[in-house]
C-alpha positions as CSV (number, residue, x, y, z in Angstrom):
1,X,0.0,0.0,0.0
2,X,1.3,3.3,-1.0
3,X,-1.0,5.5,-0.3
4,X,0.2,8.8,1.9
5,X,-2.7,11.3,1.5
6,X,-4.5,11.3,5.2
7,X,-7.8,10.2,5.5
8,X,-11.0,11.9,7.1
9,X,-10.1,13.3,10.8
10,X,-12.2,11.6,13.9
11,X,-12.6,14.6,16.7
12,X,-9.1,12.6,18.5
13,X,-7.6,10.5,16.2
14,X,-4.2,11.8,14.4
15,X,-2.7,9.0,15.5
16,X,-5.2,7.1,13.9
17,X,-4.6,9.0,10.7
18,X,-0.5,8.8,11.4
19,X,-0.5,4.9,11.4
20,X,-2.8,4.4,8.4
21,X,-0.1,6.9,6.2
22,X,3.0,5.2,7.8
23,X,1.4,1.7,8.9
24,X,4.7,0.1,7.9
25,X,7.4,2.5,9.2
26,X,5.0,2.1,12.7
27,X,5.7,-1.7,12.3
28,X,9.7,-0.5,11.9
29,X,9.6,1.7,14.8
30,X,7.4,0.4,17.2
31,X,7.6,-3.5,16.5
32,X,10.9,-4.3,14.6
33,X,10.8,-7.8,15.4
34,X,7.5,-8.1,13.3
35,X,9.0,-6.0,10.3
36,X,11.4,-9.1,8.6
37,X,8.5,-11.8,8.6
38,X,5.8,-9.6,7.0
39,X,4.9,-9.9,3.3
40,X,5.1,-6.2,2.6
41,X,5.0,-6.9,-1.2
42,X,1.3,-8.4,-0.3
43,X,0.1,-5.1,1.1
44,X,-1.9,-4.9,4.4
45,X,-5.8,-3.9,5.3
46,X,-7.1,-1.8,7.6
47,X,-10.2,-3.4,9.4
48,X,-12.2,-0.2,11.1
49,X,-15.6,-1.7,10.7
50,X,-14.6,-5.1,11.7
51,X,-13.3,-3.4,15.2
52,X,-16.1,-1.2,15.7
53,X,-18.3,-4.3,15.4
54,X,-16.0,-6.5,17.7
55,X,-16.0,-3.4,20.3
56,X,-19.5,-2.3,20.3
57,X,-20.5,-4.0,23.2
58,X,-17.4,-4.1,25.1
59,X,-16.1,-0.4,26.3
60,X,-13.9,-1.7,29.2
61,X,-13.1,1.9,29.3
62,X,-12.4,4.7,26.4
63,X,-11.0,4.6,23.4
64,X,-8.2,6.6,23.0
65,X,-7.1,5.7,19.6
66,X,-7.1,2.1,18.4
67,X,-6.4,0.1,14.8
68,X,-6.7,-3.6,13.9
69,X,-4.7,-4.5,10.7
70,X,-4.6,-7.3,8.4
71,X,-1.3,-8.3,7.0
72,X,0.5,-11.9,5.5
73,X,3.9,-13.0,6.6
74,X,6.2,-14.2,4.8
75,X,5.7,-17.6,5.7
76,X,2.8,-18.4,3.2
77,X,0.3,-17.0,1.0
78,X,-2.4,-18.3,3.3
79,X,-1.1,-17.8,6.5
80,X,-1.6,-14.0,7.8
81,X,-1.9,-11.9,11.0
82,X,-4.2,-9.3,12.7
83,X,-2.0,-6.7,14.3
84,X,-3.9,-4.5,16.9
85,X,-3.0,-1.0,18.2
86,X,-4.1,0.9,21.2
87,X,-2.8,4.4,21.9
88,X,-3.3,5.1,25.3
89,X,-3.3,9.1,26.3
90,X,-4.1,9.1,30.1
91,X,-4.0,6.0,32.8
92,X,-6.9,3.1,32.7
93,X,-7.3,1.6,35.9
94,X,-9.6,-1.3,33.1
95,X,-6.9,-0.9,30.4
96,X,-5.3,-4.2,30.8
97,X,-9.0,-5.7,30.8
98,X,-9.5,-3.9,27.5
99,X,-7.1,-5.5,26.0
100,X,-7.6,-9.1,26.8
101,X,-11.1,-8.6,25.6
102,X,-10.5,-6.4,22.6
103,X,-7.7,-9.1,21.9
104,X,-10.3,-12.2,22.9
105,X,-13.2,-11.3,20.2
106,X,-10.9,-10.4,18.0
107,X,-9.2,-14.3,17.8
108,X,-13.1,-15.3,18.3
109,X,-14.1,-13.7,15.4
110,X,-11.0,-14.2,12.8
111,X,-9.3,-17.4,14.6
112,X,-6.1,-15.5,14.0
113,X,-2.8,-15.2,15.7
114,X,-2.9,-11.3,16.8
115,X,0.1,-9.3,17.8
116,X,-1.3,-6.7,20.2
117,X,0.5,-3.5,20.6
118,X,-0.2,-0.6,23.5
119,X,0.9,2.9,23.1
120,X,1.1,4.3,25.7
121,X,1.0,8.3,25.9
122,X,0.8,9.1,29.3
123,X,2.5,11.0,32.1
124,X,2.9,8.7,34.7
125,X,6.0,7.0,34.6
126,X,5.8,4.1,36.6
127,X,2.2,3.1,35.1
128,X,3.2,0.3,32.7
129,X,0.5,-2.0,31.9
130,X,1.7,-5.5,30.0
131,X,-1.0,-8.4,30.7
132,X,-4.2,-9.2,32.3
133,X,-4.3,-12.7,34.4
134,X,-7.2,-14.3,36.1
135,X,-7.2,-17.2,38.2
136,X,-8.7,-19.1,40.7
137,X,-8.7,-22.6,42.1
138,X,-6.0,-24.0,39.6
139,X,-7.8,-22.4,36.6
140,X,-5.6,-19.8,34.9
141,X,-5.8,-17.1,31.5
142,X,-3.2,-14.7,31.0
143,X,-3.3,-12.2,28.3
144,X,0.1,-10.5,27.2
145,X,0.7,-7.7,25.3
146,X,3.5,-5.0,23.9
147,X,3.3,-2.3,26.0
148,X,5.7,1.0,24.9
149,X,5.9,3.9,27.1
150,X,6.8,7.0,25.1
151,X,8.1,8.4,28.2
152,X,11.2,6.3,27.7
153,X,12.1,7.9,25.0
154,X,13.1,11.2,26.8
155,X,16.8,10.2,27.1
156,X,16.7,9.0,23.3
157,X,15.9,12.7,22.5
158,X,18.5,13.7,20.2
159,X,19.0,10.0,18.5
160,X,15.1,10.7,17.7
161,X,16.1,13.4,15.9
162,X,18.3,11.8,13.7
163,X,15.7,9.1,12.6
164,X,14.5,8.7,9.3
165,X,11.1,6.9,11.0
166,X,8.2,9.6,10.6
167,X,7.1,7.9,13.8
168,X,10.7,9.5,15.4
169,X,9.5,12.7,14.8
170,X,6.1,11.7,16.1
171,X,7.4,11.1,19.3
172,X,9.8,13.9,19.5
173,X,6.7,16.0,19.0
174,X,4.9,14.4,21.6
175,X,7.5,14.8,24.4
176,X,8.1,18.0,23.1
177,X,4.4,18.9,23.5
178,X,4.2,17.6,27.2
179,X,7.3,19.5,28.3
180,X,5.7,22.6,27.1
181,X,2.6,22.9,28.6
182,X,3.4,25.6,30.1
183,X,5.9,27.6,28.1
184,X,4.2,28.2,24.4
185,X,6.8,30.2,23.0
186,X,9.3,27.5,23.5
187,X,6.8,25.1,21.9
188,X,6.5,27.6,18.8
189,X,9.9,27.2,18.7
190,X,10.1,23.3,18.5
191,X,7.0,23.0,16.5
192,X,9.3,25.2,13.8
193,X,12.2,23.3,14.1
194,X,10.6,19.8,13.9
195,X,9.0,21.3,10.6
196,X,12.4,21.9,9.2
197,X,13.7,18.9,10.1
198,X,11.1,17.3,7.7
199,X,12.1,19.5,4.5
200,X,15.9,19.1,5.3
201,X,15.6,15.3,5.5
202,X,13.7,15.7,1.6
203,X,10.6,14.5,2.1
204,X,7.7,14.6,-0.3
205,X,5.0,17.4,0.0
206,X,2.0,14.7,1.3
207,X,4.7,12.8,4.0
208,X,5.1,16.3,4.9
209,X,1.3,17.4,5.5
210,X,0.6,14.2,7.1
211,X,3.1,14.9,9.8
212,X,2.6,18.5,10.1
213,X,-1.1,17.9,11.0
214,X,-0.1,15.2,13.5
215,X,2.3,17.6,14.8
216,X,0.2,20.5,14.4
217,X,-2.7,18.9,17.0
218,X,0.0,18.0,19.2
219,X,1.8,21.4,19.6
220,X,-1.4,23.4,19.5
221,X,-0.8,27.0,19.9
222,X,-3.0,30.5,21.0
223,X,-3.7,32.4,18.1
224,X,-1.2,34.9,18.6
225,X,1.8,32.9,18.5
226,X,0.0,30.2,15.8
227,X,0.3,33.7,13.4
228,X,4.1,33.8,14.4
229,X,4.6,30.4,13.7
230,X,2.6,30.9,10.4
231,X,4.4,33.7,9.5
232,X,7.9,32.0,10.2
233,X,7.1,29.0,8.3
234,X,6.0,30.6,5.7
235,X,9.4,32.8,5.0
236,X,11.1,29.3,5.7
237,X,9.2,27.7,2.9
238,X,9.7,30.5,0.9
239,X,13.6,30.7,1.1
240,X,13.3,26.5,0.2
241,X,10.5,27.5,-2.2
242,X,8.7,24.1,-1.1
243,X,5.6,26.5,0.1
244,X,3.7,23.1,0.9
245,X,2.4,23.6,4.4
246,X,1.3,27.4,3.3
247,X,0.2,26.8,0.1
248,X,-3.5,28.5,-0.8
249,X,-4.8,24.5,-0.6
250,X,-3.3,24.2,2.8
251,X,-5.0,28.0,4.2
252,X,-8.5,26.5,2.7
253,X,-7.5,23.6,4.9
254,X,-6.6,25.7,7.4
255,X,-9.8,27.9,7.4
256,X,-12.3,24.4,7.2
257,X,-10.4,23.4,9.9
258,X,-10.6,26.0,12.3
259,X,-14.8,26.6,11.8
260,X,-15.1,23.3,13.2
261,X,-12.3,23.6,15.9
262,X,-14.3,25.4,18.5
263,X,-16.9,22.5,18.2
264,X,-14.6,19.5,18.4
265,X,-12.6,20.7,20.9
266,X,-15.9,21.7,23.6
267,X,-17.0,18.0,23.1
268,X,-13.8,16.5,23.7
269,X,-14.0,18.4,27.0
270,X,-17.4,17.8,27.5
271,X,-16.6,13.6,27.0
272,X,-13.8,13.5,29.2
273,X,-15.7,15.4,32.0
274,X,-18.6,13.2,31.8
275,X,-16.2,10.5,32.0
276,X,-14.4,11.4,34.9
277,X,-17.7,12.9,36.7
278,X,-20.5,11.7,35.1
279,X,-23.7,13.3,33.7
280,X,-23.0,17.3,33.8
281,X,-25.6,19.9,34.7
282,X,-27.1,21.8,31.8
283,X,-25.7,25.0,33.1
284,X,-21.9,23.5,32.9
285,X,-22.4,22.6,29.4
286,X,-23.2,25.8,28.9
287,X,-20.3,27.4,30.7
288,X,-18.0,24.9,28.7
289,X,-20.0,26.3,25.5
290,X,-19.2,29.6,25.5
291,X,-15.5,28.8,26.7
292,X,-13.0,30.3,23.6
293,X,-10.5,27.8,22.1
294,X,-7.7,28.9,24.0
295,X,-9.7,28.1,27.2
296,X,-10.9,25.0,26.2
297,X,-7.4,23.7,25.4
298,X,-6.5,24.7,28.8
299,X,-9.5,22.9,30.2
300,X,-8.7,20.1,28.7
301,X,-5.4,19.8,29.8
302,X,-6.2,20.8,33.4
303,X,-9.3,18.7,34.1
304,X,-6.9,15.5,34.6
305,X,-5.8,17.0,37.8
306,X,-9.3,18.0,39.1
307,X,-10.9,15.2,41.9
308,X,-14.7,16.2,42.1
309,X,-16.9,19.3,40.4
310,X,-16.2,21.6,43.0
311,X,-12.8,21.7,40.9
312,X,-14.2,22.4,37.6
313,X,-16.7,24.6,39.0
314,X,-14.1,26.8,40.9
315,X,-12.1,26.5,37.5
316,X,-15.1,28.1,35.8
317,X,-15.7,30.8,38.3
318,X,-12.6,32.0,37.1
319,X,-13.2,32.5,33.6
């Protein structure tokens, strides 16, 4: 499969979007061992409806991001595997449950060997789910899976940067945009230079806009500085004359993309605050509502840290 333009956006899924362009240099980055003994040359299929049917019924917790994947190794025509991802952005007390069953209905239904893969994109260190194991009176099931902590990656910082892997970048970006939470400019900065790092390296014009919108949701920026940075990258693509990113396609993009900004980003907030506290009253949906971007962003970043209502609500009364 060769295709690298990016498919339709879900409200949280660039990493959904990221694997389906690079499904293969994933594969390479994430799960080398896997990379020799499959039959590249036989292509690979993405199976969105077959997991949305397996999964209906079985929300163990939320989705943060998840593929399954149909490939054939190189050990015969007939013989093929299922290869499922889970990108995990905050801790799951039922994570590891969620996996055994995702990983269960999924043999059920395809009576496949499945190599099951967890990213995890959180910021607790020393949560590192790997299995799920029940037992009692002799009887035993133990479910296993590949669990990667992009944390780890923080001492690997500068031999990231020198990776060809797209999905080296990806993970710069993300540590980058966690270690700049608080400090935007600097994030400006590193969103630019990732950017460059992109063009210097020679990469074609849709590799490029397929990371820069991965990178672009991850180091989000308030409009001020997201002029500077368009401003920047602009001159910088016009020195290279590569404008790709700033082209009069990529501002009609842009401008689609940023009428329906303000709406994605209050129901993202609104799901994971029903999540953590249930059903909210009418008049905090409304307070959320009229909440501008830049506030919602900071919302949703903060809410992790909040233990009842009383938090959001005194986070409200501020606003």
């Amino acid at each position: 499969m060769s295709e690298t333009a990016l498919p339709n956006t879900d409200s949280d899924s660039p990493w959904k979007e990221l694997i389906e362009v690079f499904f293969p240099e994933f594969i390479r980055f994430f799960l080398p061992v896997a990379d020799p003994e499959i039959a590249w040359d036989r292509g690979y299929e993405f199976l969105d409806k077959e997991l949305q049917q397996i999964t209906a019924d079985a929300e163990v917790g939320r989705r943060y991001a998840d593929k399954l994947v149909k490939v054939w190794t190189t050990a015969g025509l007939e013989t093929w595997v299922l290869v499922h991802v889970e990108v995990q952005g905050t801790r799951d007390t039922a994570f590891e449950e969620r996996m055994f069953v995702y990983r269960y209905r999924i043999y059920d239904r395809f009576r496949k060997p499945t190599a099951s893969v967890a990213i995890l994109a959180d910021e607790q260190p020393n949560w590192r789910p790997d299995a799920f194991e029940t037992q009692l009176w002799g009887s035993s099931d133990r479910s296993q899976f590949v669990s990667i902590k992009l944390l780890d990656y923080q001492d690997q910082f500068e031999q990231l940067l020198q990776n060809e892997n797209p999905f080296a970048i990806a993970v710069a970006a993300h540590l980058k945009a966690l270690q700049t939470k608080q400090d935007r400019v600097l994030r400006k900065q590193w969103k630019l230079e990732l950017l460059k790092l992109l063009y210097e390296r020679g990469m074609e014009r849709e590799q490029i806009i397929g990371l820069f919108k991965f990178i672009d949701w991850l180091l989000s920026l308030p409009e001020g500085l997201a002029l500077e940075f368009r401003n920047e990258l602009s001159a910088y693509e016009q020195e290279r004359r590569m404008p790709y990113i700033t082209s009069i396609e990529r501002i009609g993009r842009e401008k689609g993309r940023q009428e329906g900004r303000q709406e994605g980003e209050t129901l993202l907030v609104l799901r994971q605050l029903s999540r953590r506290f249930g059903q909210l009253p009418e008049q905090i949906r409304t307070q959320i509502a009229a909440l501008p971007i830049s506030q919602l962003e900071t919302l949703g970043e903060e809410l992790l840290d909040f233990s009842s209502m009383n938090d959001l609500e005194n986070w409200l009364s501020t606003r």
